[in-house]
C-alpha positions in Angstrom: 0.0 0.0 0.0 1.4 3.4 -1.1 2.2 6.5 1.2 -1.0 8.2 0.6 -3.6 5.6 0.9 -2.0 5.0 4.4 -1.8 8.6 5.3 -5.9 8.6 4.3 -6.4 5.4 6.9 -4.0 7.4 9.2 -6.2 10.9 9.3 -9.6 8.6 8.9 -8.9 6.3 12.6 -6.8 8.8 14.4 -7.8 12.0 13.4 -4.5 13.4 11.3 -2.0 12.5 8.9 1.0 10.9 10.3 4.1 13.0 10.6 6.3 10.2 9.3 5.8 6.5 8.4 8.2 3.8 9.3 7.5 -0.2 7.4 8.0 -3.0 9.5 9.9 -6.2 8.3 8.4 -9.2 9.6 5.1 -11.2 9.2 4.5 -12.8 5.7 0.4 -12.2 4.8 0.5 -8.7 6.5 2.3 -5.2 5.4 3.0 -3.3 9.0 4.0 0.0 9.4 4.6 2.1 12.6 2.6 5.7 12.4 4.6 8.2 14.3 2.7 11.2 15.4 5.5 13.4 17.4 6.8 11.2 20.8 3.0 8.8 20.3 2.9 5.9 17.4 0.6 3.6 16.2 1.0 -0.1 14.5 -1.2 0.1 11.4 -1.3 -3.9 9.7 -3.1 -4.0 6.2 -3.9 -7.3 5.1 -3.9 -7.2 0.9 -3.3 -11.0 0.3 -6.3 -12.9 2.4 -9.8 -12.1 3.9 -10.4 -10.3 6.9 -11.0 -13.8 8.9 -7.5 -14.3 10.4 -7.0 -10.3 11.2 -10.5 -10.3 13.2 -9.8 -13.7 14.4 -6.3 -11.7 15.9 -7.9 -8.4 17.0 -10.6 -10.3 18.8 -7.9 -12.3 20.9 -6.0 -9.0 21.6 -9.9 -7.9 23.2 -10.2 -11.2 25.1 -6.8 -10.6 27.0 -7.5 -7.4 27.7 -6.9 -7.1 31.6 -5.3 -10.6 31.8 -1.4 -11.8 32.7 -0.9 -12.4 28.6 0.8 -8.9 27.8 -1.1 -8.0 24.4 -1.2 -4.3 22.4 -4.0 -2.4 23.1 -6.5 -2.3 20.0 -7.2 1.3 18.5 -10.0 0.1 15.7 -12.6 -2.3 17.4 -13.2 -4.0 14.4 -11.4 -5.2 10.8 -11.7 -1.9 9.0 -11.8 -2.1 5.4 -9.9 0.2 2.4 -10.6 -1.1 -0.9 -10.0 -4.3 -1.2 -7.3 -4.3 2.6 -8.1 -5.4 5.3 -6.6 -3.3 8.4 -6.6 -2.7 11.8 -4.6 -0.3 13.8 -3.3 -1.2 17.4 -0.8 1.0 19.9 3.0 0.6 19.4 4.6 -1.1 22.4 7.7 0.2 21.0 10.4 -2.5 21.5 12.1 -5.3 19.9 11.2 -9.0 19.2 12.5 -11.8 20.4 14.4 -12.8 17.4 17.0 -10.0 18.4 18.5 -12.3 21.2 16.5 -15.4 22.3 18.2 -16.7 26.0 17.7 -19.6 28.4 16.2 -17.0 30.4 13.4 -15.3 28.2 12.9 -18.6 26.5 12.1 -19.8 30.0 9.8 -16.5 30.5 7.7 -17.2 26.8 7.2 -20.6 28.0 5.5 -19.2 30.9 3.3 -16.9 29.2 2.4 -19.8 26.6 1.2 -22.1 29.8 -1.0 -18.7 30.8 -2.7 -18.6 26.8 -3.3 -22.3 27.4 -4.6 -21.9 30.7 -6.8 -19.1 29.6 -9.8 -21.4 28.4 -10.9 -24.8 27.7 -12.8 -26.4 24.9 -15.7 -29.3 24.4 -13.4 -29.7 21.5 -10.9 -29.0 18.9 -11.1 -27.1 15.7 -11.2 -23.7 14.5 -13.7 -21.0 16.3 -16.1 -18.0 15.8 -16.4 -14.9 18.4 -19.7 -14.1 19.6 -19.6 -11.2 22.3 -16.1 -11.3 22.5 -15.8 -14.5 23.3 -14.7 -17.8 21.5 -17.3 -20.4 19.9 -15.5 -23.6 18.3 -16.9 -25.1 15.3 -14.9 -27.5 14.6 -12.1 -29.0 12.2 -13.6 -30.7 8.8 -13.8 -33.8 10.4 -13.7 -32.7 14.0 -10.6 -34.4 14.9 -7.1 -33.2 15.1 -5.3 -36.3 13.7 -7.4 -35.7 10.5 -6.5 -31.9 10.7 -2.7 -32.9 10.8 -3.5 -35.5 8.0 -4.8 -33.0 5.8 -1.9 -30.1 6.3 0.6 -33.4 5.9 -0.9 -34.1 2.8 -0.7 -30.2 1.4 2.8 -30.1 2.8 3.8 -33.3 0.5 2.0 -32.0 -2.2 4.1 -29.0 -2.4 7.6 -31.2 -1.6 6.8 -32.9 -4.9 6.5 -30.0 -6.6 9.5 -28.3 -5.1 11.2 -31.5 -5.6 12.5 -31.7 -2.3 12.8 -35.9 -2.0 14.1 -36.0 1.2 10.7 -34.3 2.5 8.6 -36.0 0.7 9.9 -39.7 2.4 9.3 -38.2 5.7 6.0 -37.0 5.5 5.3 -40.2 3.4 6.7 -42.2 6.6 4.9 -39.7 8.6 1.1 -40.3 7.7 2.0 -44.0 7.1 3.9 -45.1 10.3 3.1 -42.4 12.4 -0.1 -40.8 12.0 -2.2 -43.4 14.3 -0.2 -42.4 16.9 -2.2 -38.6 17.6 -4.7 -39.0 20.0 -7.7 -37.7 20.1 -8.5 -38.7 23.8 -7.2 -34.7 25.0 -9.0 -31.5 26.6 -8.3 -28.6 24.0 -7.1 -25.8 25.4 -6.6 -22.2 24.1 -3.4 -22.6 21.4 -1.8 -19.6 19.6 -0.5 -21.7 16.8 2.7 -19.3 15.8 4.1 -18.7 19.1 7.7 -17.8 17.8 10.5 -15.7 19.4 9.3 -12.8 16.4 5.8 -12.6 17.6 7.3 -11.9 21.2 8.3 -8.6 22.3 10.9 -8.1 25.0 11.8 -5.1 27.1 14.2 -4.9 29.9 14.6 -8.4 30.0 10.8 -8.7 30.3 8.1 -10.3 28.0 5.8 -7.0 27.3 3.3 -8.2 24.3 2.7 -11.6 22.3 1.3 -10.8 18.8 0.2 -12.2 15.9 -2.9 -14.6 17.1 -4.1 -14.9 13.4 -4.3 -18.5 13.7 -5.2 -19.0 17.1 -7.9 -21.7 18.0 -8.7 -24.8 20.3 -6.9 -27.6 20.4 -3.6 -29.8 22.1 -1.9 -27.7 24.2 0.7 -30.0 24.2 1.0 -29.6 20.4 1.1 -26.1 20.4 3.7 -26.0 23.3 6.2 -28.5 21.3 5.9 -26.1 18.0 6.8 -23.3 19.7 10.0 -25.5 21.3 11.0 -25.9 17.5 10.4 -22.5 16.4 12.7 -21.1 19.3 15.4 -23.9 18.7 15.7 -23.4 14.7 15.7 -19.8 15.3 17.6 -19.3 18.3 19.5 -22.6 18.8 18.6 -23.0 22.2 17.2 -26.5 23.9 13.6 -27.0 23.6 14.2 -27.9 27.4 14.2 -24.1 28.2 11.0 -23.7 27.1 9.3 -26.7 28.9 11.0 -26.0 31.5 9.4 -22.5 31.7 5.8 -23.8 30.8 6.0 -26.4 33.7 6.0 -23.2 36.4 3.0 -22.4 35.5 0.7 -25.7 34.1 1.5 -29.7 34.7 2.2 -31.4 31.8 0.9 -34.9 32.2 2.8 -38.0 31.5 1.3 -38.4 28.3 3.6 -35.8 27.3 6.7 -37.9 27.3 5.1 -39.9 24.4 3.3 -37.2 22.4 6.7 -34.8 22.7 8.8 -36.7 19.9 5.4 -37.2 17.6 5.0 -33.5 17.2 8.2 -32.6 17.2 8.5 -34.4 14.1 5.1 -33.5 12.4 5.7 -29.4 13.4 9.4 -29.4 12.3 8.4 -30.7 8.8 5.5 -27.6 8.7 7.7 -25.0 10.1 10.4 -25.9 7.4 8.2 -26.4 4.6 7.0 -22.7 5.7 10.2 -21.1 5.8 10.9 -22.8 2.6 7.5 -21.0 1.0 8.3 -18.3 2.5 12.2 -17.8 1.1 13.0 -17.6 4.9 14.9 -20.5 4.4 16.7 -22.7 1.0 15.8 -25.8 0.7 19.8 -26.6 1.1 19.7 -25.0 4.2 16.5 -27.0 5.2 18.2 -30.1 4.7 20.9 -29.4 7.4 17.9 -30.4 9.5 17.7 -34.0 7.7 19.9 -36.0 10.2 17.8 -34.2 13.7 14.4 -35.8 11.8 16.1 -39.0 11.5 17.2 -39.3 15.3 13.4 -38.2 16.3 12.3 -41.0 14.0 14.3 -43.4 15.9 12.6 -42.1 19.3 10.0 -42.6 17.8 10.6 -46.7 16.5 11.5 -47.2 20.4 8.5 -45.9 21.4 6.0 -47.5 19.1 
């Protein structure tokens, strides 16, 4: 979006035109800029690529932890605003850095705490993706109501796209995946509150303190104990550090059963082959450099052959 139709957003929600307009690098469906009005400044996100779905579903869980221990940005528009044929909504600028900018022990510890406080938020009837009605969320359901057949499906869109990319090595895995492995999901869980992209760039650190979590586009009901072991891959591909940290940091806060021990390795293996074939799509990542990852997918698999 050009200068001027986001100076006409600008002057429309907050009364003036900006006095300068900075773009931030970072999320792949959304354009953000910061709106900088002397020593105050917005976060304006325009959504040109999808529907408005995902950016209400995220403003809506910015409202629902209003006033709670999860540290989210205060919303400016109440609702998905539209601009031709963007999507937008404007929210206040926390004014600090992700993250990505130096992931520790210590505040992987911290976001592992503040993940067990989303999961502990609410509980679910069941899994599946949700609806707000009066601020709050109403879950209807995956296509076949089940999160094994939700994995199945993105599995089989993943492999779809490894053929075409002609990335062999991925292919056999998911391949082995839904054939060896995919029986092993259960079903038998209480679905909690997940954020579904809880990664150290959607987590904004100040001081040494976790201050805001963004970016609940995708957020719905479902394992927390899946949601948990993505974000331990997302922190350790981006930051290097042991998923341990993270646990380790969740289990201050919210018991993870012993069920956990068995279901760890199984997601590990089925959210590391998403997140890569994501930062593949993406051009975060080559598809040599995604292969440096081949021998850690082998040593899960063997986990997981003792296990079965």
């Amino acid at each position: 979006m050009n200068r001027s139709e986001i100076n006409k957003i600008a002057g429309k929600e907050l009364g003036e035109e900006p006095d300068s307009v900075e773009e931030i690098v970072g999320g792949v469906m959304n354009e953000t800029v910061r709106l900088n009005y002397g020593e105050e400044s917005y976060i304006l996100q325009i959504n040109e690529k999808t529907g408005a779905h995902d950016m209400r579903n995220c403003l809506n869980c910015f409202r629902f932890f209003e006033d709670s221990n999860v540290p989210v940005p205060q919303t400016v528009t109440e609702e998905v605003r539209e601009y031709d044929s963007s999507h937008y909504i404007i929210v206040e600028d926390l004014k600090t850095d992700s993250l990505n900018r130096g992931i520790t022990p210590e505040n992987t510890r911290a976001a592992g705490r503040y993940l067990a406080y989303i999961h502990g938020s609410q509980s679910f009837d069941r899994a599946g993706w949700w609806e707000w009605e009066d601020r709050k969320p109403k879950v209807i359901g995956f296509p076949d109501d089940s999160l094994k057949g939700r994995i199945e499906d993105k599995l089989k869109d993943n492999l779809e796209y490894f053929r075409e990319e002609d990335i062999n090595w991925l292919v056999e895995v998911s391949e082995r995946f839904l054939d060896d492995y995919l029986d092993l999901v259960q079903d038998d869980f209480e679905p909690v509150f997940v954020h579904h992209d809880y990664n150290p760039g959607n987590i904004l650190l100040e001081d040494g303190e976790i201050i805001g979590i963004l970016d609940f586009d995708y957020a719905h009901s479902s394992h927390g104990q899946r949601d948990l072991v993505k974000a331990a891959n997302n922190f350790w591909i981006r930051g290097k550090v042991d998923r341990e940290h993270i646990y380790e940091g969740y289990r201050k806060v919210r018991e993870l059963d012993e069920s956990f021990n068995q279901n760890e390795p199984l997601y590990r293996l089925e959210t590391l082959i998403d997140i890569l074939k994501g930062f593949i799509e993406h051009d975060q990542m080559t598809v040599e450099e995604a292969q440096g990852y081949e021998s850690h997918i082998s040593e899960i698999e063997e986990e997981l052959e003792e296990s079965i």
